[in-house]
MARZA-894127 format. One record per residue (C-alpha): residue number from 1; y, z, x. Coordinates in Angstrom, 2 decimals. Layout:
<atoms>
   resi         y         z         x
    NUM         Y         Z         X
...
</atoms>
This chain:
<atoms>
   resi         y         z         x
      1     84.59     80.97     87.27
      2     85.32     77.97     84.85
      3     82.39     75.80     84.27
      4     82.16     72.50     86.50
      5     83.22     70.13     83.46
      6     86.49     71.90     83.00
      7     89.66     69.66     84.10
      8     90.77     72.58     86.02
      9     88.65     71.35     89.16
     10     91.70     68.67     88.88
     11     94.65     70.75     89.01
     12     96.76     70.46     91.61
     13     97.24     74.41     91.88
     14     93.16     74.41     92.21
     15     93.59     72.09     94.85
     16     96.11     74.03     96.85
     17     93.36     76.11     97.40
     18     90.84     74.31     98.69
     19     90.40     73.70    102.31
     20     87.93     70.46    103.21
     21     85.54     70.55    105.86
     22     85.09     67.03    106.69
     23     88.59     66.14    105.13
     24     87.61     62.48    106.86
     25     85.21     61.61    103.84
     26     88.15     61.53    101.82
     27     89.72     58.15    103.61
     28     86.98     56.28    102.41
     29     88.19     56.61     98.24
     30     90.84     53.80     99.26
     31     87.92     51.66    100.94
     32     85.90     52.30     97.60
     33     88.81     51.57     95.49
     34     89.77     48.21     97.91
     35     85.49     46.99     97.45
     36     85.94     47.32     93.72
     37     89.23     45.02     93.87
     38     87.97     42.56     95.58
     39     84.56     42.29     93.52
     40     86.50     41.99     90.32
     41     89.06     39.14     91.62
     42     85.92     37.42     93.06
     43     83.99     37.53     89.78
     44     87.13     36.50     87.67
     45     87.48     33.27     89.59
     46     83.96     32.47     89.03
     47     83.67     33.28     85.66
     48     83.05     30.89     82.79
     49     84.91     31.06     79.77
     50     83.94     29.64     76.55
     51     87.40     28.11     74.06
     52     86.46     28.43     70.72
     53     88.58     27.13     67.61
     54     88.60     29.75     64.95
     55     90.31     27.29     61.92
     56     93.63     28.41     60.40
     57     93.90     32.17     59.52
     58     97.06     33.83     58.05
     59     99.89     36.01     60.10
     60     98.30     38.85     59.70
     61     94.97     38.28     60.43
     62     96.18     36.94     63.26
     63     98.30     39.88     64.34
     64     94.86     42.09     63.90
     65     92.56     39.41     65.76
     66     95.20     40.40     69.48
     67     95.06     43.70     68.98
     68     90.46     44.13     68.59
     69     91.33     40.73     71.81
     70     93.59     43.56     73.63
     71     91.43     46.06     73.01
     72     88.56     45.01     74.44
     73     89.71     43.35     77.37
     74     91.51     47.42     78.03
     75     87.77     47.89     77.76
     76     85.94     45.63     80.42
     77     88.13     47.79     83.29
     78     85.89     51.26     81.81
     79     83.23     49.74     83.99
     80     84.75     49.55     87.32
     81     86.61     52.83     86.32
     82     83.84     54.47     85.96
     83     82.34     53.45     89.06
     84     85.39     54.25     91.27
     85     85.52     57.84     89.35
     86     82.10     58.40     89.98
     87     81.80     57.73     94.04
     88     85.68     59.56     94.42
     89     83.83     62.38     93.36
     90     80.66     61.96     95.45
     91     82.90     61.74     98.51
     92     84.66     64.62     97.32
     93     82.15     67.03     97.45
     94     80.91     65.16    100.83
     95     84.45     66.38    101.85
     96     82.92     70.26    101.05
     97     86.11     72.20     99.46
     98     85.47     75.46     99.97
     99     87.65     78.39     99.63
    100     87.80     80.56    102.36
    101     88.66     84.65    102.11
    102     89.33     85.90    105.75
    103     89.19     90.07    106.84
    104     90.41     91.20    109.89
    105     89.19     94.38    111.21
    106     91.59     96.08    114.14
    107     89.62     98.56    116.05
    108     90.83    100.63    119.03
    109     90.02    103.66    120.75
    110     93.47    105.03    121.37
    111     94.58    106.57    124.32
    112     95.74    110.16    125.46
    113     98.92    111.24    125.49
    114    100.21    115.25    125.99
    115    103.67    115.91    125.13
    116    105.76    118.28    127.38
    117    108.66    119.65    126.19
    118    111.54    121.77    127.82
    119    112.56    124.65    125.04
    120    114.71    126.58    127.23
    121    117.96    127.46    126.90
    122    119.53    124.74    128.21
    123    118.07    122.30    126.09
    124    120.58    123.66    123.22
    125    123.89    121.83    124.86
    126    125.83    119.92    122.50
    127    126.34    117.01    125.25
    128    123.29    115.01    122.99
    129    124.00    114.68    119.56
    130    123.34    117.23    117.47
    131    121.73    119.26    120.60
    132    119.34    118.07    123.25
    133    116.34    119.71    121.77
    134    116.92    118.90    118.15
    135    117.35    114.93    119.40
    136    113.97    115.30    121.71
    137    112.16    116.29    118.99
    138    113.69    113.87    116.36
    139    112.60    110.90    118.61
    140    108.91    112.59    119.42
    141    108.47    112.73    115.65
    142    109.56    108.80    115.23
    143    107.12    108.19    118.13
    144    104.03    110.12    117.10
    145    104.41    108.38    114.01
    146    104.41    104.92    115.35
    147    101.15    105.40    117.46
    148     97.70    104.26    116.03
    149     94.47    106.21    116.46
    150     95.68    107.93    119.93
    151     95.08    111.17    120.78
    152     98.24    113.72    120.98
    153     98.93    116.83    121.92
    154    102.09    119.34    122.87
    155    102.83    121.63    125.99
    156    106.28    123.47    125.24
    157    107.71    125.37    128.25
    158    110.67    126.88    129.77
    159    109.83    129.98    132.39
    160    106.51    129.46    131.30
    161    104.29    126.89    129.27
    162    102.01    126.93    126.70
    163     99.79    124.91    124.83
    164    100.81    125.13    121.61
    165     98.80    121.60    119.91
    166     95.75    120.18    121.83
    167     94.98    116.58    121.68
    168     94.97    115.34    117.97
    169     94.85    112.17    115.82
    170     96.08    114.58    112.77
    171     99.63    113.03    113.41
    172    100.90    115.31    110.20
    173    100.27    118.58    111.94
    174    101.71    117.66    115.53
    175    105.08    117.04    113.64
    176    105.36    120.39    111.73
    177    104.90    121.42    115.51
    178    107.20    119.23    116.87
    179    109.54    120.42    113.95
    180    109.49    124.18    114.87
    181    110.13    123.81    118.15
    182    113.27    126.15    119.40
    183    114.94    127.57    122.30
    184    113.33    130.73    121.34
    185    110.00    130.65    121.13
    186    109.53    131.16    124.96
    187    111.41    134.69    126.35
    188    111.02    133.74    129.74
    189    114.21    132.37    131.11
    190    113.60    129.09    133.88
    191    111.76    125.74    133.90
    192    108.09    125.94    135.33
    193    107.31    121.79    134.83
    194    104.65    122.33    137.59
    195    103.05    124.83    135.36
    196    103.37    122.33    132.03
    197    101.83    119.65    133.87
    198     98.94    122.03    135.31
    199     98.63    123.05    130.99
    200     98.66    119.41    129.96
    201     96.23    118.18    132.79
    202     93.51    120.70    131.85
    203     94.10    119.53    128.20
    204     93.03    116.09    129.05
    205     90.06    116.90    131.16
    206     88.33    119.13    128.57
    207     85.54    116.86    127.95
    208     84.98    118.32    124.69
    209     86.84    116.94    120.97
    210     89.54    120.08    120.00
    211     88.57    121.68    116.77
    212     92.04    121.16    116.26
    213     91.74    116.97    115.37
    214     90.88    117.68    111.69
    215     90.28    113.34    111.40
    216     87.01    114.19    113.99
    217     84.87    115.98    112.48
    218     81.62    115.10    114.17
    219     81.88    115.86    117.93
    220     82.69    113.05    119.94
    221     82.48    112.94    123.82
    222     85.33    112.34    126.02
    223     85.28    109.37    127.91
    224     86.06    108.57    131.22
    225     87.54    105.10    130.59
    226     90.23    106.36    127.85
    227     93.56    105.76    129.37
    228     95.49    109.17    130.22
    229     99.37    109.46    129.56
    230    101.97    112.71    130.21
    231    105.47    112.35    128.90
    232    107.44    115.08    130.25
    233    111.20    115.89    128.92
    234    113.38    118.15    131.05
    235    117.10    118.45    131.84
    236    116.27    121.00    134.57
    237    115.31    121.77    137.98
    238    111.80    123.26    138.69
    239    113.06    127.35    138.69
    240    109.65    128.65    137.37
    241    105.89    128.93    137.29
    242    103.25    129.36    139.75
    243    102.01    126.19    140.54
    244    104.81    123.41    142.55
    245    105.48    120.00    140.50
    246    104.54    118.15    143.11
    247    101.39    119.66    143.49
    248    100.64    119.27    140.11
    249    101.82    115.51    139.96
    250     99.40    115.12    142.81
    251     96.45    116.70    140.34
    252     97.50    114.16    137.95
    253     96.99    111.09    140.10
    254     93.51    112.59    140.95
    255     92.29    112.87    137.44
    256     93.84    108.93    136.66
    257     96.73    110.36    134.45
    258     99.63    108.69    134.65
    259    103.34    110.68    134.52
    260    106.52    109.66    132.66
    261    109.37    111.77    133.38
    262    112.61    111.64    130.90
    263    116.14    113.34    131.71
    264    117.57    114.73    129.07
    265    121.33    115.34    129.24
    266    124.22    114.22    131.23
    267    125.20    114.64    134.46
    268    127.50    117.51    135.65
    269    131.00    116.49    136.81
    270    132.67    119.88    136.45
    271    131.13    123.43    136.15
    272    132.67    123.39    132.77
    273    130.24    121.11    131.70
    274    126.30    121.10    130.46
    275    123.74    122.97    132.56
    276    123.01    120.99    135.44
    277    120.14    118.54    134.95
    278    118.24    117.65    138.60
    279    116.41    114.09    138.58
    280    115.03    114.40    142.22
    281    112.11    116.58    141.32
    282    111.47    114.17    138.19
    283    111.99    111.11    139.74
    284    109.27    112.66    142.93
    285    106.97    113.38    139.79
    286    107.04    110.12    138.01
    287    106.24    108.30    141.40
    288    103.58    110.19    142.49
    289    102.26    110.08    138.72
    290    102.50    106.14    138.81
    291    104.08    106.52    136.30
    292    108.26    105.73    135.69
    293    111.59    107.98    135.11
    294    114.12    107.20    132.76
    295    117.55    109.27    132.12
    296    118.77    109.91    128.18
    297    121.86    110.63    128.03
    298    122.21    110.34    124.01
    299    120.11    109.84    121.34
    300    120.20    105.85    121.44
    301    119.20    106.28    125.15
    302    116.49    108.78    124.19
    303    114.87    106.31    121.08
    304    114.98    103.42    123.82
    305    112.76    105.23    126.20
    306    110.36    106.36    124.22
    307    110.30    102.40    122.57
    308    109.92    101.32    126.30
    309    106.77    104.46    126.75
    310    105.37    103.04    123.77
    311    105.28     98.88    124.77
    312    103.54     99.72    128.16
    313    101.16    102.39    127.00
    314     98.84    100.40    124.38
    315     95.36    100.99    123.47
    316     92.88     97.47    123.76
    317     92.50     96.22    120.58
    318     88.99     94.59    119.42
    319     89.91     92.10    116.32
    320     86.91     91.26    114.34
    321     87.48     88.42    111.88
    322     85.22     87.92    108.61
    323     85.02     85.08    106.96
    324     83.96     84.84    102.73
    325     83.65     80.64    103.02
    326     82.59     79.83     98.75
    327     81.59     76.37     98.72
    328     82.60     74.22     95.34
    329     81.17     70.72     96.39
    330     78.40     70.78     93.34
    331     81.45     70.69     90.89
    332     82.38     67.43     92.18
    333     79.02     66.26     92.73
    334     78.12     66.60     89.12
    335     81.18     65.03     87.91
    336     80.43     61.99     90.84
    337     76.63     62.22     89.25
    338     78.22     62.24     85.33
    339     80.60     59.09     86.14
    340     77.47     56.99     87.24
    341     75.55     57.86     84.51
    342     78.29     56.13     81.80
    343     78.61     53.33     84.58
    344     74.54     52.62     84.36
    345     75.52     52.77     80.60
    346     77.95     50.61     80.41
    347     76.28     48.29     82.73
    348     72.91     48.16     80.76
    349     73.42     47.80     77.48
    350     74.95     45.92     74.63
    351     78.43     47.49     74.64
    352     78.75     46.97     78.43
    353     78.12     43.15     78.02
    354     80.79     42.88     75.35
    355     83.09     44.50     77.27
    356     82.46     42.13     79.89
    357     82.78     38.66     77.71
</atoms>
């Protein structure tokens, strides 16, 4: 930091910033400068003055007896200068400029949210650019990576489901996941989504933190109050599984998890179209989930969904604010305190009263 007698304390770029905390103190410089007007007309008028004859003194004597006269009567305003200087300053640091450094701090728990994803052989119709599958998981990716300290995980399923990542904030290892996923990886021809829901349900009541989440590494307890999300993407009817959708819907709404359900495909016109894709049973699902359904029928469609998934399920955010306040009023008070001093100078000695006369 410059020392408090550099001109820098005067710069307008130092000013900029500054912010005052009693920015009224500063209205009174013009009252300060308006009392020191009026004194000095008021003394002027009663003023004697003294006419002396000096005798007859050559041109350029002359010349050099206007400019010392000029000179010093530049020199009787130091005074009141000095004096205005001095208590601008004083009322400058009664002002307080301070600079002020703020931090936020964004803290939030996150929420819950498993993953289900159809990987059957449907899925790989062309009717969604480049297939259905490769376009679900391009958009899960892009979503997974715009979520903030929730928990994640993935269900894949087709005639039968697995778990194949539990819930995780390591967002890097749910997309190689999310990348692998194929219409091969489950043999078992069918859609069982009463079975993936039953998979991701007992997922999110495990009250104890996966070994999976490689950001936890101290245990940490689940708790009851951390909101619970499923989004489930099919373009199929239920053909599968041991346990009925609706069932498992119904288990969802018990254990306060709310169901989104998301179509993926187009609707058949002609049997010499795409596989079928049934909304009934994901419509029934989403209701009884509280939860909402929403049809993709291409990729735009598919990015908007998840956008709209993402704006109503958001985590409570705590904002703490901290503020660095550095006070600089002692600059200004010593130069207020240093512009005095020469004013109790000038006014008290010799040089002050010749300045005056």
């Amino acid at each position: 930091m410059k020392p408090w007698y550099s001109l820098h304390w005067f710069s307008p770029s130092q000013w900029q910033q500054f912010q005052l905390a009693h920015p009224l103190a500063l209205w009174l410089i013009p009252v300060v400068l308006l009392l020191i007007a009026i004194r000095y007309y008021l003394s002027r008028r009663s003023r004697q003055q003294l006419k002396m004859s000096i005798g007859q003194i050559s041109s350029d004597s002359w010349t050099g007896v206007q400019t010392v006269q000029s000179l010093l009567s530049l020199g009787r305003y130091l005074l009141p200068l000095s004096m205005f200087l001095g208590m601008a300053c004083l009322l400058i640091a009664l002002a307080r400029p301070q600079i002020i450094r703020e931090l936020r701090e964004e803290q939030s728990e996150g929420i819950d949210i498993m993953l289900a994803m159809d990987v059957s052989v449907s899925m790989s119709e062309s009717d969604i650019s480049p297939t259905r599958l490769a376009a679900a998981r391009r958009v899960a990716q892009t979503f997974v990576n715009g979520r903030k300290n929730d928990r994640i995980g993935l269900v894949i399923f087709a005639g039968e489901a697995f778990s194949l990542c539990p819930l995780t904030t390591d967002y890097k290892l749910l997309n190689q996941y999310l990348n692998d996923l194929n219409d091969h990886m489950i043999r078992t021809s069918g859609t069982a989504i009463g079975d993936a829901l039953a998979r991701c349900i007992n997922r999110m009541r495990d009250r104890s933190t996966s070994s999976a989440d490689t950001t936890q590494l101290k245990t940490e307890l689940w708790k009851p109050e951390r909101s619970k999300v499923i989004i489930l993407l099919s373009d199929g009817d239920n053909t599968a599984g041991n346990l009925d959708p609706i069932t498992a819907a119904s288990l969802a709404k018990a254990f306060n998890i709310k169901v989104y359900t998301i179509a993926v495909g187009r609707p058949v016109v002609s049997a010499s179209e795409a596989a079928t894709v049934d909304e009934g049973v994901l419509k029934k699902i989403a209701t009884i989930g509280k939860g909402s359904f929403f049809r993709a029928v291409d990729s735009g469609r598919l990015k908007t969904v998840f956008a709209q998934i993402s704006q109503l399920e958001k985590a409570p955010v705590r904002v703490r604010v901290y503020e660095d306040i550095q006070d600089y009023y002692r600059i200004y008070m010593y130069w207020g305190i240093a512009f005095l001093l020469v004013t109790l100078l000038l006014k008290n000695t010799i040089f002050g009263n010749v300045l005056e006369d």
